[in-house]
C-alpha positions as CSV (number, residue, x, y, z in Angstrom):
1,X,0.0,0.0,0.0
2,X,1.3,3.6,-0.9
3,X,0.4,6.9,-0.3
4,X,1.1,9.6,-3.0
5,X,1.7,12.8,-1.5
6,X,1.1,15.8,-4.3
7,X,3.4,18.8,-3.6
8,X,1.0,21.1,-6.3
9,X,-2.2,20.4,-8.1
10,X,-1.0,18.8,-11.4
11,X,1.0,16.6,-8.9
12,X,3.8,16.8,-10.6
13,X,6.4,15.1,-8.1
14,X,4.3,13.7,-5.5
15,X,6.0,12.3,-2.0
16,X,5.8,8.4,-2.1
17,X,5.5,6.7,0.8
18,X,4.9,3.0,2.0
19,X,2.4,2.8,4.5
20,X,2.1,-1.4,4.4
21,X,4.4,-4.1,2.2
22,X,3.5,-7.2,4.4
23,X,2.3,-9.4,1.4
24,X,-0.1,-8.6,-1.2
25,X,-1.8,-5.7,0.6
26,X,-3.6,-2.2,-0.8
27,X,-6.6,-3.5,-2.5
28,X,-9.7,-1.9,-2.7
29,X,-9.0,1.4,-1.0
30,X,-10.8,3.7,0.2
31,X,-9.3,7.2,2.1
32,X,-11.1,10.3,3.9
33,X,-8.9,12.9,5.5
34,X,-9.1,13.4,9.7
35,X,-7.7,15.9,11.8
36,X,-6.3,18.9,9.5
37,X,-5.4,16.8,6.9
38,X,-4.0,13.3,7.9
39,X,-5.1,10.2,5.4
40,X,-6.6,7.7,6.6
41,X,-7.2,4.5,4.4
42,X,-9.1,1.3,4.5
43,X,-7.9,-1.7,2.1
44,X,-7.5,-5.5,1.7
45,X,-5.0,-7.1,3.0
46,X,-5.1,-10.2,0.7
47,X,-2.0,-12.6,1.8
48,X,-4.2,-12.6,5.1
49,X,-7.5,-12.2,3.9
50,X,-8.2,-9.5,6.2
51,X,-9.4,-5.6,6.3
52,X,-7.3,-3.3,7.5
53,X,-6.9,0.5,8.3
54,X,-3.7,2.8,8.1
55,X,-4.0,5.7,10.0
56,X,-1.8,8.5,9.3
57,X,-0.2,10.7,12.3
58,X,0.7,13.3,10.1
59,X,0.1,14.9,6.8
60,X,2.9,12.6,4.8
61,X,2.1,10.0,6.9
62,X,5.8,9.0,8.6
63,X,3.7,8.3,11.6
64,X,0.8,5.3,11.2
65,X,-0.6,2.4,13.1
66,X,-1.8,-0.2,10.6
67,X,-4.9,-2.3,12.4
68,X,-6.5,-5.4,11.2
69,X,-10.3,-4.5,11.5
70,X,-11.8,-7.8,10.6
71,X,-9.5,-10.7,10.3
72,X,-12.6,-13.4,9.9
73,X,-11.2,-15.4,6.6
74,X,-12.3,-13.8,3.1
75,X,-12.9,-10.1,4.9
76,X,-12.8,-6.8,2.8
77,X,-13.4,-6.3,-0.6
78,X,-14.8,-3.2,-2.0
79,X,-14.0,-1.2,1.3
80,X,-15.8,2.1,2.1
81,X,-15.0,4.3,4.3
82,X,-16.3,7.6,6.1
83,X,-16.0,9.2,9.9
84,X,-18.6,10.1,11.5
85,X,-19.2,12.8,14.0
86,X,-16.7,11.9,16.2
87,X,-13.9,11.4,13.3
88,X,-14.3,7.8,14.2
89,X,-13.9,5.4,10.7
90,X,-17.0,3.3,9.3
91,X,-16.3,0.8,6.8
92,X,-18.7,-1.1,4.9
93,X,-17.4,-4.0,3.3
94,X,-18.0,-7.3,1.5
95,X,-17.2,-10.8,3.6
96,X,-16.6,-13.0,0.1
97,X,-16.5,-16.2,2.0
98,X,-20.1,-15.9,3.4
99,X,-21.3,-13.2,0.5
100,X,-22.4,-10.7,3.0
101,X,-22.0,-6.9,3.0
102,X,-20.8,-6.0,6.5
103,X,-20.0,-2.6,8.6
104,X,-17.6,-2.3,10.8
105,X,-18.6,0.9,13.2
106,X,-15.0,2.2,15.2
107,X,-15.4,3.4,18.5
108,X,-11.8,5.2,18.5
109,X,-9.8,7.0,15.7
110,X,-7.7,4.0,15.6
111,X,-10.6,1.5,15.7
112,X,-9.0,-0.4,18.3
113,X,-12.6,-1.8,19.5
């Protein structure tokens, strides 16, 4: 998974940085902006079957904490995400291996619960 950082609005020479390389990871993103402007990014993690979130602590994102959402087999296709009120992320997702839509509702900025 990589984050392109535009310096100007053609972006031109964007900053590149790797938020996640542990195995085939970085499908089906989805990103909303927290804070003044710090990514944050739900994907697939697909060597683990899993959804995860990559929460930026800054702007280029140097500082992150990558958390496994849902790590039930098959989790995480077609990932959507949005904060609420609270800036907390809510991802709706697809569980392939039981062909359910699901949502997973964060009760902290770093959905650790």
């Amino acid at each position: 998974l990589k984050l392109a950082v535009c310096n100007n609005a053609l972006c031109s020479s964007p900053t590149l940085v790797i938020l996640d390389s542990a195995g085939d990871v970085g499908l089906y993103t989805s990103m909303q902006f927290y804070g003044s402007s710090y990514p944050i990014i739900s994907y697939y993690d697909a060597t683990n079957a899993n959804l995860k979130l990559a929460v930026c602590g800054d702007a280029l994102c140097n500082y992150r904490f990558l958390v496994v959402v849902d790590s039930a087999s098959g989790v995480g296709w077609f990932t959507s995400l949005q904060l609420n009120a609270a800036n907390h992320p809510v991802i709706s997702y697809y569980d392939v291996s039981n062909s359910n839509l699901k949502l997973a509702v964060c009760n902290d900025a770093l959905c650790s619960s």
